[in-house]
OpenMM code with the backbone's topology and positions (N, CA, C; nanometers):
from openmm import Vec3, app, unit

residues = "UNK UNK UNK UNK UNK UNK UNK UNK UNK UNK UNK UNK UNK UNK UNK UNK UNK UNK UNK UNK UNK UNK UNK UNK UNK UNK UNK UNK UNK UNK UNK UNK UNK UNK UNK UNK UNK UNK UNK UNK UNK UNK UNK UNK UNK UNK UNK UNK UNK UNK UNK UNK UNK UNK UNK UNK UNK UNK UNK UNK UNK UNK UNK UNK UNK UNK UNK UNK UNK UNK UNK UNK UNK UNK UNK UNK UNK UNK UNK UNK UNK UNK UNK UNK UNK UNK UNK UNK UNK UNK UNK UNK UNK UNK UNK UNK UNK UNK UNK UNK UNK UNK UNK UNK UNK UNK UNK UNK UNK UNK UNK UNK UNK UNK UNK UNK UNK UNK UNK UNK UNK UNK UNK UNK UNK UNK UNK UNK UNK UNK UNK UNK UNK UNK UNK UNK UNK UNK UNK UNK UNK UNK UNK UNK UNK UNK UNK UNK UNK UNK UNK UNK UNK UNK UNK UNK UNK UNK UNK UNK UNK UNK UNK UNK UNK UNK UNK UNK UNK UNK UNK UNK UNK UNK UNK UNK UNK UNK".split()
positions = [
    Vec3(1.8705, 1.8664, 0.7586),
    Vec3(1.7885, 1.9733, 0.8124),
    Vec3(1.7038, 2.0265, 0.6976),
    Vec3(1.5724, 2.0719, 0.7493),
    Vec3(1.4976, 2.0939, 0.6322),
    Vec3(1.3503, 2.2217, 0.7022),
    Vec3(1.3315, 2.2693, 0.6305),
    Vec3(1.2044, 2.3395, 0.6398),
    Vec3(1.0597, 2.3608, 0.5871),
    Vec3(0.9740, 2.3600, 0.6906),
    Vec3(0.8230, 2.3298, 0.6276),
    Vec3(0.7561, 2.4057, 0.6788),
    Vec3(0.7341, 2.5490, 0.5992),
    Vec3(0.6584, 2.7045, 0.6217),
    Vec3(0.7822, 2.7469, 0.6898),
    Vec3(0.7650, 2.7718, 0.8392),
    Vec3(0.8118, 2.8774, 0.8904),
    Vec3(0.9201, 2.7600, 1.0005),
    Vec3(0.8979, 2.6193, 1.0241),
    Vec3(0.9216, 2.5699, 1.1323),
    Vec3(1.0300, 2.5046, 1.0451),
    Vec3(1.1346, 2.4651, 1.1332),
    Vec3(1.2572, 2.3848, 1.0918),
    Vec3(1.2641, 2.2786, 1.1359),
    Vec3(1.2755, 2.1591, 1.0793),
    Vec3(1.3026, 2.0376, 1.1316),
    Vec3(1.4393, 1.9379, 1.1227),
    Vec3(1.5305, 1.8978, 1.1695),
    Vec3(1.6194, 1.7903, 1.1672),
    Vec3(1.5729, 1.6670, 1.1301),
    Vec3(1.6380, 1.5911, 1.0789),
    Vec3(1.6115, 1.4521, 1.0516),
    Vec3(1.7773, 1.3931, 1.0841),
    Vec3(1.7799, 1.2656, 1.2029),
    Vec3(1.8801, 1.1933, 1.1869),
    Vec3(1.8886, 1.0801, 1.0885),
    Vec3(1.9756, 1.0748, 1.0150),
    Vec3(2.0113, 0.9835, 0.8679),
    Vec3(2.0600, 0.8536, 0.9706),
    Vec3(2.1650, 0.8645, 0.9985),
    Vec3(2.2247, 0.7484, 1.0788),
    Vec3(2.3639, 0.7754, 1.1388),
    Vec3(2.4127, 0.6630, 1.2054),
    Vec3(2.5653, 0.7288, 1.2593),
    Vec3(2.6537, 0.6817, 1.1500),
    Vec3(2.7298, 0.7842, 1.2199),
    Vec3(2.8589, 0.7193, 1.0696),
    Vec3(2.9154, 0.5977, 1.1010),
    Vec3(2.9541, 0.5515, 1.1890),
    Vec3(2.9889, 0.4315, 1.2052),
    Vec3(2.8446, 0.3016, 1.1062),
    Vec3(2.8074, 0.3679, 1.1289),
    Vec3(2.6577, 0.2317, 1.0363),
    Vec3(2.6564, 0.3108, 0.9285),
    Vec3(2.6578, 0.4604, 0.8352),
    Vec3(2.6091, 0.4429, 0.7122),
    Vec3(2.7644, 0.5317, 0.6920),
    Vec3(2.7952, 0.5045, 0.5298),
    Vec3(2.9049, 0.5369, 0.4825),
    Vec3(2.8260, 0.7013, 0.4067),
    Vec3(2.9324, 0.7823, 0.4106),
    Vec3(2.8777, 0.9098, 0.3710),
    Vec3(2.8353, 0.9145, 0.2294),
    Vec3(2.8316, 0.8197, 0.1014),
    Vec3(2.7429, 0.8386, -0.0335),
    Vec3(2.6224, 0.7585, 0.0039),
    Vec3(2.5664, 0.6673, 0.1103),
    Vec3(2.4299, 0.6314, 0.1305),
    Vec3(2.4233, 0.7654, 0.2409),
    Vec3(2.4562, 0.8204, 0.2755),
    Vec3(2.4161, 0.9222, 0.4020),
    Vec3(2.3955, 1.0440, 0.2864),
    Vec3(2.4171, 1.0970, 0.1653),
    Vec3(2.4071, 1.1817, 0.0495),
    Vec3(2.2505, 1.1470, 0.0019),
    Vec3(2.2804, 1.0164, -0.0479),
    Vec3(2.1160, 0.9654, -0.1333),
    Vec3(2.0558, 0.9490, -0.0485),
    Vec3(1.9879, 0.9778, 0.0745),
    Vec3(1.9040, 0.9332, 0.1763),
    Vec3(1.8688, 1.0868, 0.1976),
    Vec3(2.0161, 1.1863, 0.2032),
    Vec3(1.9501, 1.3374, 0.2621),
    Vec3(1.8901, 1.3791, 0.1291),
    Vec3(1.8892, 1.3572, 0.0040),
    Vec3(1.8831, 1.4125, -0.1606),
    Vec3(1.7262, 1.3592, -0.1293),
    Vec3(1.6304, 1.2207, -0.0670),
    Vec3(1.5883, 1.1675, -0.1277),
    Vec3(1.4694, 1.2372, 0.0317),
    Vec3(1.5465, 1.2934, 0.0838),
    Vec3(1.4316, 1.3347, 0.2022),
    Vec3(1.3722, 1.5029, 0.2196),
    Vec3(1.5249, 1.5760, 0.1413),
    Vec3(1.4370, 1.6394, 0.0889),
    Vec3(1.3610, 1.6644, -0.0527),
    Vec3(1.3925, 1.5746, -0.1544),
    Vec3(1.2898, 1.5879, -0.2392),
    Vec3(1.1404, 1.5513, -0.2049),
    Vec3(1.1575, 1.4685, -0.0649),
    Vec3(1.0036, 1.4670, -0.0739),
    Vec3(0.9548, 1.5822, 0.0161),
    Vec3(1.0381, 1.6780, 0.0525),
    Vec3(0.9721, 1.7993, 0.1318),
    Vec3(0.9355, 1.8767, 0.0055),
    Vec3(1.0032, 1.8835, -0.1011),
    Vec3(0.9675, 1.9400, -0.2081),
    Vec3(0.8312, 1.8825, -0.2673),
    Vec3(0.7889, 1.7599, -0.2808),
    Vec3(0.7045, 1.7492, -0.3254),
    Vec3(0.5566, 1.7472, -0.2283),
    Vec3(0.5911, 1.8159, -0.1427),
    Vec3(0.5079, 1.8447, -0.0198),
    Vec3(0.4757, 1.7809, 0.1291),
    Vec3(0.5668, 1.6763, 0.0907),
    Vec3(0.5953, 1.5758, 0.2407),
    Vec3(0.6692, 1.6291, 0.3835),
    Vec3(0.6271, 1.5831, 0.4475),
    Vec3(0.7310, 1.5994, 0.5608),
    Vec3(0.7781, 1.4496, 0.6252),
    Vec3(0.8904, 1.4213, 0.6118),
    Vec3(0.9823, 1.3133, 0.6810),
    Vec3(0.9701, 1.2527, 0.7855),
    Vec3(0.9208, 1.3561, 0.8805),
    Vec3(0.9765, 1.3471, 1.0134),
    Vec3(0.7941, 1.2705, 1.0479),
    Vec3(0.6871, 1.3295, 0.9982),
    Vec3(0.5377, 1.2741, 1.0204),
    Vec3(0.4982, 1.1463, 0.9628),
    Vec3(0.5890, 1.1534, 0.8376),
    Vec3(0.5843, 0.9781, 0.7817),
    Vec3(0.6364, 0.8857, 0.8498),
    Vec3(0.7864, 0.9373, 0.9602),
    Vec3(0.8207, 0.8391, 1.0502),
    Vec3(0.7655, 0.8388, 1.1277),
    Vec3(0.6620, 0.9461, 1.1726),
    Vec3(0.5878, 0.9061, 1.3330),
    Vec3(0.4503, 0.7978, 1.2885),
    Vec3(0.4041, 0.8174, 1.2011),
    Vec3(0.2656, 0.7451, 1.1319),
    Vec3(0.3296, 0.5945, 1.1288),
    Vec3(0.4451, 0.5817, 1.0180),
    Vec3(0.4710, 0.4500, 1.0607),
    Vec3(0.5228, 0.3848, 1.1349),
    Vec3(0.5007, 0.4142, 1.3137),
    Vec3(0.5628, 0.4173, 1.3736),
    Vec3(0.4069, 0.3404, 1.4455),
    Vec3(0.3297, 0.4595, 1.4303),
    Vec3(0.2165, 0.4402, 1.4714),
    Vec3(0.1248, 0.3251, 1.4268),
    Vec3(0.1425, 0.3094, 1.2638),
    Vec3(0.0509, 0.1839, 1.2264),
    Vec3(0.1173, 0.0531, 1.2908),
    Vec3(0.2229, 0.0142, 1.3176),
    Vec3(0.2872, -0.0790, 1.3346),
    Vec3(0.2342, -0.1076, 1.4427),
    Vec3(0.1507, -0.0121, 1.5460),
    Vec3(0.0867, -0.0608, 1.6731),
    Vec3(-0.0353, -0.1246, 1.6849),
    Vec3(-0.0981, -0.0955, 1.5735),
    Vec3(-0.2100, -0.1110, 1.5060),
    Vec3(-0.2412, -0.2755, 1.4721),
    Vec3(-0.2957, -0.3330, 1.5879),
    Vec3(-0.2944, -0.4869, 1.5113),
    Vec3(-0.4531, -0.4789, 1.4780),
    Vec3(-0.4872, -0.6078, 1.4037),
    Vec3(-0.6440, -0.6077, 1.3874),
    Vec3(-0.7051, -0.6036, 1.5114),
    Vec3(-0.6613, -0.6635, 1.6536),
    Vec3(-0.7034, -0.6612, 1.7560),
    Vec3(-0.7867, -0.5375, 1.8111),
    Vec3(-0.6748, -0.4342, 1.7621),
    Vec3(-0.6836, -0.3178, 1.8349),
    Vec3(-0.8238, -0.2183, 1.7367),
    Vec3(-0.7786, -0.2799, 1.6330),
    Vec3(-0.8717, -0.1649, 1.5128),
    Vec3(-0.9995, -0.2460, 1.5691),
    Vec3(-1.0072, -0.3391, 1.5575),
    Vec3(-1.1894, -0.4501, 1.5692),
    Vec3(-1.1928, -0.3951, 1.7200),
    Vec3(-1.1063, -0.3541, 1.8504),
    Vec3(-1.1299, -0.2825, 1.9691),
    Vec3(-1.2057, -0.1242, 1.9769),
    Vec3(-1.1538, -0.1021, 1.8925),
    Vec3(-1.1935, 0.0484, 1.8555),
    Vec3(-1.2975, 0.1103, 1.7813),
    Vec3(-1.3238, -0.0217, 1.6708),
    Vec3(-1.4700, -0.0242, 1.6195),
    Vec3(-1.5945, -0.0461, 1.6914),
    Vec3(-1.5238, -0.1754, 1.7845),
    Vec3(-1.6734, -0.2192, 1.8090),
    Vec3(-1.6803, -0.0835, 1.9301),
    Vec3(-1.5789, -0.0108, 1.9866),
    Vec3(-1.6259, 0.0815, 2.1276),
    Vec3(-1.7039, 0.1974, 2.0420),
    Vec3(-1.6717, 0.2312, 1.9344),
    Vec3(-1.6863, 0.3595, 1.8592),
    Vec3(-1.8439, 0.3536, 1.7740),
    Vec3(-1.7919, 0.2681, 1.6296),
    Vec3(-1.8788, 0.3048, 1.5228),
    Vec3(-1.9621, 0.1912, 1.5838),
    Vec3(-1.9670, 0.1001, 1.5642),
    Vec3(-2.0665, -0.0439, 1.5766),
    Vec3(-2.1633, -0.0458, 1.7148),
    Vec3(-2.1383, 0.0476, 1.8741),
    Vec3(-2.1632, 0.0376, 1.9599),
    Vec3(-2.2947, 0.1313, 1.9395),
    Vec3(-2.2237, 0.2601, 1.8527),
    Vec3(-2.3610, 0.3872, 1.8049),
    Vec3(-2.4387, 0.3571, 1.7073),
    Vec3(-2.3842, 0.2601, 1.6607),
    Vec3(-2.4548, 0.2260, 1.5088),
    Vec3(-2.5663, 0.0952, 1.4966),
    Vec3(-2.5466, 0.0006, 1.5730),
    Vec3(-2.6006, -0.0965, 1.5641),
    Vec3(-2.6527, -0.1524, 1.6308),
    Vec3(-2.7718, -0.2426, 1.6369),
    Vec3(-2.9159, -0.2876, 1.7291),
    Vec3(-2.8222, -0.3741, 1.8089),
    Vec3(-2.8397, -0.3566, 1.9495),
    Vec3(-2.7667, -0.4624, 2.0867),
    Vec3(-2.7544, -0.6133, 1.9898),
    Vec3(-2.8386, -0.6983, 1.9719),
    Vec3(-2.8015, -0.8211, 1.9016),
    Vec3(-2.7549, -0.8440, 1.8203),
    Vec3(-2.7157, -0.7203, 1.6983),
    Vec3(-2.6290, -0.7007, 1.6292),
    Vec3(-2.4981, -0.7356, 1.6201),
    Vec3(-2.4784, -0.6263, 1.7239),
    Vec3(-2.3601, -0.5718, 1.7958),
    Vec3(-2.3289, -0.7207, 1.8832),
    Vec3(-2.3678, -0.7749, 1.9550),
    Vec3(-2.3071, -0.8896, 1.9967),
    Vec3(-2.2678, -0.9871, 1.9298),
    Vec3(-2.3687, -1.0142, 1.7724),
    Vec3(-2.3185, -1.0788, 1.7195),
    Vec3(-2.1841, -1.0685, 1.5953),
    Vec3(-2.1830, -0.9662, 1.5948),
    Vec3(-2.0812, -0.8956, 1.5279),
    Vec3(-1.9184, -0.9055, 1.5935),
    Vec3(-1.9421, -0.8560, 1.7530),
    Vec3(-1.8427, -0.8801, 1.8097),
    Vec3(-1.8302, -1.0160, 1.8386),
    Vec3(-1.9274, -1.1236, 1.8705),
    Vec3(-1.8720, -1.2325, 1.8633),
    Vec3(-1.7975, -1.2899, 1.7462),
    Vec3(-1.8367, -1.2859, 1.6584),
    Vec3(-1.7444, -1.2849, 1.5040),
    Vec3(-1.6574, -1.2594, 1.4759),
    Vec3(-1.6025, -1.1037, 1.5023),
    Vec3(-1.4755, -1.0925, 1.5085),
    Vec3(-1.3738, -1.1228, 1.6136),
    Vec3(-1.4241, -1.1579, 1.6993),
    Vec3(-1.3479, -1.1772, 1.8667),
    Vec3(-1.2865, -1.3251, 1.8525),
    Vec3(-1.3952, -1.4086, 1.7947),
    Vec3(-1.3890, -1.5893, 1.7428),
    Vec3(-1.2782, -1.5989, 1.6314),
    Vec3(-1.4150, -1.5492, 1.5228),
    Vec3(-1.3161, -1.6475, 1.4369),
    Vec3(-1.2288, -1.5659, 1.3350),
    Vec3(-1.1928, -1.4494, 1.4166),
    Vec3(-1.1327, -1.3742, 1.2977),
    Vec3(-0.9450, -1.4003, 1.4283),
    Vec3(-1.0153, -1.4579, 1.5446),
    Vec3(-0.8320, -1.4733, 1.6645),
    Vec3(-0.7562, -1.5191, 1.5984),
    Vec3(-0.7440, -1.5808, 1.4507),
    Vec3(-0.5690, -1.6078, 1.4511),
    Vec3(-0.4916, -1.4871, 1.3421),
    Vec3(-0.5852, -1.4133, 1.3267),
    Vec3(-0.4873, -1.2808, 1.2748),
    Vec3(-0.5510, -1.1835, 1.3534),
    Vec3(-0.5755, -1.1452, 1.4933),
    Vec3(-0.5412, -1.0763, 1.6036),
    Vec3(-0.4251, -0.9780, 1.5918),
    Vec3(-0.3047, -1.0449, 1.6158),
    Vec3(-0.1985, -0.9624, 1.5685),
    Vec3(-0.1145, -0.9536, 1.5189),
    Vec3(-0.2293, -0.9343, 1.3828),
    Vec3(-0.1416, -0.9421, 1.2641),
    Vec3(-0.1549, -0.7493, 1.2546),
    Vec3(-0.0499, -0.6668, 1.2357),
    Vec3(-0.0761, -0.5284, 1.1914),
    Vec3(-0.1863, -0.5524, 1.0795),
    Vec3(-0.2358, -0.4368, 1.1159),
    Vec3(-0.3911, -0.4619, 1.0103),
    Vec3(-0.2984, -0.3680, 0.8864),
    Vec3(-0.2626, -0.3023, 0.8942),
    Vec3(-0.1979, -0.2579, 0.7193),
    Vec3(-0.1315, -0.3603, 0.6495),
    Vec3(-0.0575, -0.4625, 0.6860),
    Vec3(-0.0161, -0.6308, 0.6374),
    Vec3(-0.1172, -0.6966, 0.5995),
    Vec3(-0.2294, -0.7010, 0.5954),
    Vec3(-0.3306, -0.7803, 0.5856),
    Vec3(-0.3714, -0.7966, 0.4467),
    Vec3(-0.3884, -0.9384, 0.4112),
    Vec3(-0.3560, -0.9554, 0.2494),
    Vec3(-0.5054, -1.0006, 0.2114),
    Vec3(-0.5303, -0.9906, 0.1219),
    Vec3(-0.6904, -1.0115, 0.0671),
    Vec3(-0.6192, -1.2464, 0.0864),
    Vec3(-0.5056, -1.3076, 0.0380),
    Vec3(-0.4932, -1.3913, 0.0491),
    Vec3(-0.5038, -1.4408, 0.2374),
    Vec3(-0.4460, -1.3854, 0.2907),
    Vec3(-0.4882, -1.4171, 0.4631),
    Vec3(-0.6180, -1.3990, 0.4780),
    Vec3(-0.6728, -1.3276, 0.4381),
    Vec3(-0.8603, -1.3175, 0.4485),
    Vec3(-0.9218, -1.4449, 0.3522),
    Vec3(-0.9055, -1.4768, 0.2539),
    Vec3(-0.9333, -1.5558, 0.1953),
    Vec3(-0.9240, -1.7095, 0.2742),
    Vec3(-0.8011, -1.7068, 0.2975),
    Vec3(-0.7656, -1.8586, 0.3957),
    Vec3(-0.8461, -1.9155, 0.4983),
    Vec3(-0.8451, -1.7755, 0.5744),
    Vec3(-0.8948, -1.7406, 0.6920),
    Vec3(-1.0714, -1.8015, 0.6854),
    Vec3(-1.1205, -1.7472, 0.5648),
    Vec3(-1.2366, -1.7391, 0.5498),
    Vec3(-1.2759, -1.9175, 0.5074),
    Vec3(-1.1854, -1.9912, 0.4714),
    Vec3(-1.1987, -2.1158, 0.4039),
    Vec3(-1.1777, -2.1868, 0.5703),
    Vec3(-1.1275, -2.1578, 0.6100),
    Vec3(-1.0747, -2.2381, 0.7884),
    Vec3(-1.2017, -2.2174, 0.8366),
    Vec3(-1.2781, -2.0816, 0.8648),
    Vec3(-1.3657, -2.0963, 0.8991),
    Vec3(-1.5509, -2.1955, 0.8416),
    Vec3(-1.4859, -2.1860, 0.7114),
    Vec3(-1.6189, -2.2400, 0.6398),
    Vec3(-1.6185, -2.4308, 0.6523),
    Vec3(-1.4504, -2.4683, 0.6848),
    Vec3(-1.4731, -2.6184, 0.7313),
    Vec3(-1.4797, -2.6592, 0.8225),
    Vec3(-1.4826, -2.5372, 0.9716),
    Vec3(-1.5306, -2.5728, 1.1213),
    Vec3(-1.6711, -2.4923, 1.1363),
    Vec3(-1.6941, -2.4034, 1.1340),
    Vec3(-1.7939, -2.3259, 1.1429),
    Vec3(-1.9101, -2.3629, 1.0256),
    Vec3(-1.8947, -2.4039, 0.9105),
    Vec3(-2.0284, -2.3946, 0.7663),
    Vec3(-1.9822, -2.2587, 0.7115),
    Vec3(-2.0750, -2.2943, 0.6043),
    Vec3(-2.0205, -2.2027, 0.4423),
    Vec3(-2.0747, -2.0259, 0.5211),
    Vec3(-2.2246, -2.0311, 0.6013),
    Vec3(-2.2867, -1.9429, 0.6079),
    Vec3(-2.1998, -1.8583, 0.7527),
    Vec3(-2.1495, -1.9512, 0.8235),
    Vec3(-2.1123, -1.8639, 0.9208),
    Vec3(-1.9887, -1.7833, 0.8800),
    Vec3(-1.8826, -1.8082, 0.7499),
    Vec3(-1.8208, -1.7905, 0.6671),
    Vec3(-1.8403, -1.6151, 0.5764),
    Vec3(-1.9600, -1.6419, 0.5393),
    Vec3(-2.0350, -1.5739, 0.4879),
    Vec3(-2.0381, -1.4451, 0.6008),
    Vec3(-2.1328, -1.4594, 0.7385),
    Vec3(-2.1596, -1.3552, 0.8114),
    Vec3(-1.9805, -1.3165, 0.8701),
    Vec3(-1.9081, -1.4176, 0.8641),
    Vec3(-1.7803, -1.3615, 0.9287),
    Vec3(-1.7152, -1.2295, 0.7984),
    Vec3(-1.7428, -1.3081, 0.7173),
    Vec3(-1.6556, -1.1607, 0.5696),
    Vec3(-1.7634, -1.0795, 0.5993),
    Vec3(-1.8788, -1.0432, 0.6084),
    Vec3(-1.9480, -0.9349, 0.6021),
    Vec3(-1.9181, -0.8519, 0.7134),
    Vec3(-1.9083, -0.8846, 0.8564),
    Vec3(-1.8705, -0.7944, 0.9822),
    Vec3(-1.6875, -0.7668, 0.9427),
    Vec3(-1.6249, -0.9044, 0.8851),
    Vec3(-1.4703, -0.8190, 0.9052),
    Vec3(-1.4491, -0.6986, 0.7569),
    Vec3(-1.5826, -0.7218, 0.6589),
    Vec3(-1.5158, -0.6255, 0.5305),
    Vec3(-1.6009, -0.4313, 0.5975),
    Vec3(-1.7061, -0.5149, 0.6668),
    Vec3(-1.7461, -0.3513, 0.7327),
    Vec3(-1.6536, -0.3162, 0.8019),
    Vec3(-1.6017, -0.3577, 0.9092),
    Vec3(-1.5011, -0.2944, 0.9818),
    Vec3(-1.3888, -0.2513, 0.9177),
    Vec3(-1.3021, -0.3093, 0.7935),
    Vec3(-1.2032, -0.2741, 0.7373),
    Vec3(-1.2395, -0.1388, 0.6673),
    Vec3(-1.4169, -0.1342, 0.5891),
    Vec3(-1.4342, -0.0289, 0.5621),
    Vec3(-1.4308, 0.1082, 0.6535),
    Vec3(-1.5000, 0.0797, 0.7759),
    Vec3(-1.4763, 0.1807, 0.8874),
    Vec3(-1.3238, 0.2002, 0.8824),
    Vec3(-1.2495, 0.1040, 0.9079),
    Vec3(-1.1206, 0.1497, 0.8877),
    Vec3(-1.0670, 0.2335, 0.8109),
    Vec3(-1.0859, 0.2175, 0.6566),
    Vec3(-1.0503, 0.2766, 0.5263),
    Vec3(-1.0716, 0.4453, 0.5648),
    Vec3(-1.2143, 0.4866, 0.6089),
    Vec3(-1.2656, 0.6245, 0.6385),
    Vec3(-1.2228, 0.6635, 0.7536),
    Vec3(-1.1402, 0.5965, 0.8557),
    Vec3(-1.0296, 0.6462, 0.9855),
    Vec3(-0.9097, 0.6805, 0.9526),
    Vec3(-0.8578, 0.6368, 0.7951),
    Vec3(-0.7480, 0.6088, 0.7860),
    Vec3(-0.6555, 0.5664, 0.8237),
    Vec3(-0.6907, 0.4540, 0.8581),
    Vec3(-0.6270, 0.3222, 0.9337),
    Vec3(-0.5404, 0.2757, 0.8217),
    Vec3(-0.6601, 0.2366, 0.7101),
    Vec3(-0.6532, 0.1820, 0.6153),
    Vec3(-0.6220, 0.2309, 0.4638),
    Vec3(-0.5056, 0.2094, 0.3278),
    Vec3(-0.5842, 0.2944, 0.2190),
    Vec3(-0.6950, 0.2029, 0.1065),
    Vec3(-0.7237, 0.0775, 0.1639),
    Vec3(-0.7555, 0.0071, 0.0843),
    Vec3(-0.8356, -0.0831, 0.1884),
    Vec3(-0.9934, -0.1576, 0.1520),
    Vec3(-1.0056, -0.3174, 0.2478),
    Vec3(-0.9390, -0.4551, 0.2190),
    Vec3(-0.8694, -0.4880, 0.2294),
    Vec3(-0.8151, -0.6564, 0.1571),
    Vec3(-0.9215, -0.7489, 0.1566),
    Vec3(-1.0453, -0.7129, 0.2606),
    Vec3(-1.1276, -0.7939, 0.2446),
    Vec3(-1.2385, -0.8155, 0.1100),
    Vec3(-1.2116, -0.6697, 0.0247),
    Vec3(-1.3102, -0.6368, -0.0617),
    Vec3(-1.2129, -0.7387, -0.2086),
    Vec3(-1.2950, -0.8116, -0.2707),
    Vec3(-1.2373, -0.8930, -0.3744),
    Vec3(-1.2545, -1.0757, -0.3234),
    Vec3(-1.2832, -1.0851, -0.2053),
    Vec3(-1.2833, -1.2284, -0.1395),
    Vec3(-1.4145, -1.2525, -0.1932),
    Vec3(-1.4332, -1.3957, -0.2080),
    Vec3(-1.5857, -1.4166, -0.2270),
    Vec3(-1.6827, -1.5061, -0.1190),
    Vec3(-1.7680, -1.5263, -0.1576),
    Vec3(-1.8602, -1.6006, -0.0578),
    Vec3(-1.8663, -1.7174, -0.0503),
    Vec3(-1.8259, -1.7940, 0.0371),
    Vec3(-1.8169, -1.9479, -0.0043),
    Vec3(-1.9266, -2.0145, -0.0120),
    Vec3(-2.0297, -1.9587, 0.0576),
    Vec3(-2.1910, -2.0021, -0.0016),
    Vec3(-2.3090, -1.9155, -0.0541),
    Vec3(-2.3432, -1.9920, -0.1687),
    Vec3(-2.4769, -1.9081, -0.2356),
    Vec3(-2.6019, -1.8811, -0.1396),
    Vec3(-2.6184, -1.7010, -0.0466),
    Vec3(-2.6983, -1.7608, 0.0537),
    Vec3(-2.8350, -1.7802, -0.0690),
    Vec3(-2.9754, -1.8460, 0.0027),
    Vec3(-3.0401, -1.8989, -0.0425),
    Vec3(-3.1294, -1.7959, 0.0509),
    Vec3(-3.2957, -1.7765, 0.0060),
    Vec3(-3.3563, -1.7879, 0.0669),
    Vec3(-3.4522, -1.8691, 0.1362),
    Vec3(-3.4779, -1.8360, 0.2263),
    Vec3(-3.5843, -1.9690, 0.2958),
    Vec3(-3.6866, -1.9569, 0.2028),
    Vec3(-3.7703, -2.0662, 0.1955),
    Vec3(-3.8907, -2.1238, 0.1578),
    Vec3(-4.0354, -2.1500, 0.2169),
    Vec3(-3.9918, -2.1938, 0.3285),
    Vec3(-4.0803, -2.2421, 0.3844),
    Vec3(-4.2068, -2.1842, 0.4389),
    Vec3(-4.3261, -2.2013, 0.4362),
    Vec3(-4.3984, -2.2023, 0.5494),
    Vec3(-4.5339, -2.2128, 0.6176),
    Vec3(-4.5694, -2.2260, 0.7208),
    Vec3(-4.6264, -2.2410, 0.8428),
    Vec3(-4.7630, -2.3302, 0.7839),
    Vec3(-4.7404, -2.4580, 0.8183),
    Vec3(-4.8375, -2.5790, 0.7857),
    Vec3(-4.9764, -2.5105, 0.8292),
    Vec3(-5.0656, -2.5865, 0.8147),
    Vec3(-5.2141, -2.5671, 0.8845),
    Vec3(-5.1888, -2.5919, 0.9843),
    Vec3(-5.1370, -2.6393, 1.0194),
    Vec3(-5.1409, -2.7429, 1.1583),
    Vec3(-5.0411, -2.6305, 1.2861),
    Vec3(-4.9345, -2.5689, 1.1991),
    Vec3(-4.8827, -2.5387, 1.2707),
    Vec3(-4.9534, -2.3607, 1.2927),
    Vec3(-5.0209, -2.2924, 1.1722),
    Vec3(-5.0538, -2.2269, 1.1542),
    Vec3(-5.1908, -2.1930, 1.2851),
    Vec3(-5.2560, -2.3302, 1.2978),
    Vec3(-5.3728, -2.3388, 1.3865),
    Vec3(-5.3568, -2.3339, 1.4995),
    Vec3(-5.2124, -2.4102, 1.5596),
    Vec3(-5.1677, -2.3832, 1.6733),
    Vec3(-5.1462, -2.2061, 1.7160),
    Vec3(-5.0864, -2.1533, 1.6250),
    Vec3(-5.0520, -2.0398, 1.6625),
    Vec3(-5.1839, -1.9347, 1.6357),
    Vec3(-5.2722, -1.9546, 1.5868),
    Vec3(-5.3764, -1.8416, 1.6025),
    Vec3(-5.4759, -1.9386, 1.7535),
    Vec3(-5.4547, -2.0136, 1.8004),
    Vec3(-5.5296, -2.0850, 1.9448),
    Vec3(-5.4065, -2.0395, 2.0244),
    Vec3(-5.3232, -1.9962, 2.0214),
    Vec3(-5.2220, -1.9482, 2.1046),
    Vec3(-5.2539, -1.8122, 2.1289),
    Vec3(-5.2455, -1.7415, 2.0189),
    Vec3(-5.2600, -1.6074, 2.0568),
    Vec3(-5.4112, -1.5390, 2.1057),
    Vec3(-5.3603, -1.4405, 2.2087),
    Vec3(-5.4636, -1.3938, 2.2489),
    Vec3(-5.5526, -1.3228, 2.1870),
    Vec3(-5.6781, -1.2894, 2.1958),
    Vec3(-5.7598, -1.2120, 2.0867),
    Vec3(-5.7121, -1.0595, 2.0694),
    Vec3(-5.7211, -1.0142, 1.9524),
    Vec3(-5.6804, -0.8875, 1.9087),
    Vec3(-5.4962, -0.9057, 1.8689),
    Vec3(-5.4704, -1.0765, 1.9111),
    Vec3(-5.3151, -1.0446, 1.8847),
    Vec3(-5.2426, -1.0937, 1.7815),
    Vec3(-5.3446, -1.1313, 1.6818),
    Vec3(-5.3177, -1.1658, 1.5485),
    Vec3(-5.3538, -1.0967, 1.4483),
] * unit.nanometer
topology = app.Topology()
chain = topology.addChain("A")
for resn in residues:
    res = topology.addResidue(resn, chain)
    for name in ("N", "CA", "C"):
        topology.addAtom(name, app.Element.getBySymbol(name[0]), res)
């Protein structure tokens, strides 16, 4: 039993039949020192109670309804959610607080030998934004995605528009529309 301001709280340790009374001592010593150091027990067990529900499924559900839906141009946003919906499904449900910068890494190499280096590329950029949205929900205290690298140097294009192809398109367009 313990108190935080004015309100009193219980904490069950365990039954005696499962813990012997010197682990039932260091467990009550060790729950309230952290009320002393300004914790409460009883909210750390409901939180991790709570992240554990928390798969990536649900966080990339909640992004794309929330931040990404207000935030970003319709083709964006579709392509974003297609990205994470594809090729981010085999850590779905994985709890997103488990999530190892090495599972992102893997992840990101699986995709770069079915998908190409670049679709690779746009997949870490939509899953390290969302982890960041995460980080500022406090979903997250950290992104695992931040430290992965890019499996391709993007490049810019080069190219462009021949005479030929250039001529076509000003005989195409209508006057005043070039």
């Amino acid at each position: 039993q313990y108190r935080i301001g004015e309100k009193q709280r219980r904490m069950t340790i365990g039954s005696v039949e499962a813990i012997d009374p010197d682990q039932a001592r260091i467990q009550a010593k060790n729950t309230i020192a952290k009320v002393q150091l300004g914790g409460d027990p009883q909210t750390d067990k409901h939180s991790v109670r709570a992240k554990a529900k928390e798969t990536l499924l649900v966080v990339i559900d909640t992004y794309l309804s929330t931040y990404a839906a207000a935030n970003l141009k319709p083709n964006t946003l579709k392509e974003v959610r297609r990205s994470l919906m594809a090729h981010w499904k085999p850590l779905h449900e994985v709890q997103v607080h488990t999530l190892t910068r090495g599972m992102i890494a893997s992840r990101l190499g699986e995709i770069a030998t079915h998908n190409g280096p670049f679709a690779s590329n746009r997949s870490r950029a939509y899953l390290s934004a969302m982890l960041n949205w995460a980080v500022t929900q406090g979903l997250l205290d950290t992104n695992p995605a931040h430290g992965t690298g890019k499996i391709a140097k993007e490049v810019a294009r080069e190219r462009v528009l021949s005479d030929g192809e250039l001529a076509l398109v000003l005989k195409h367009a209508g006057s005043g529309d070039y």
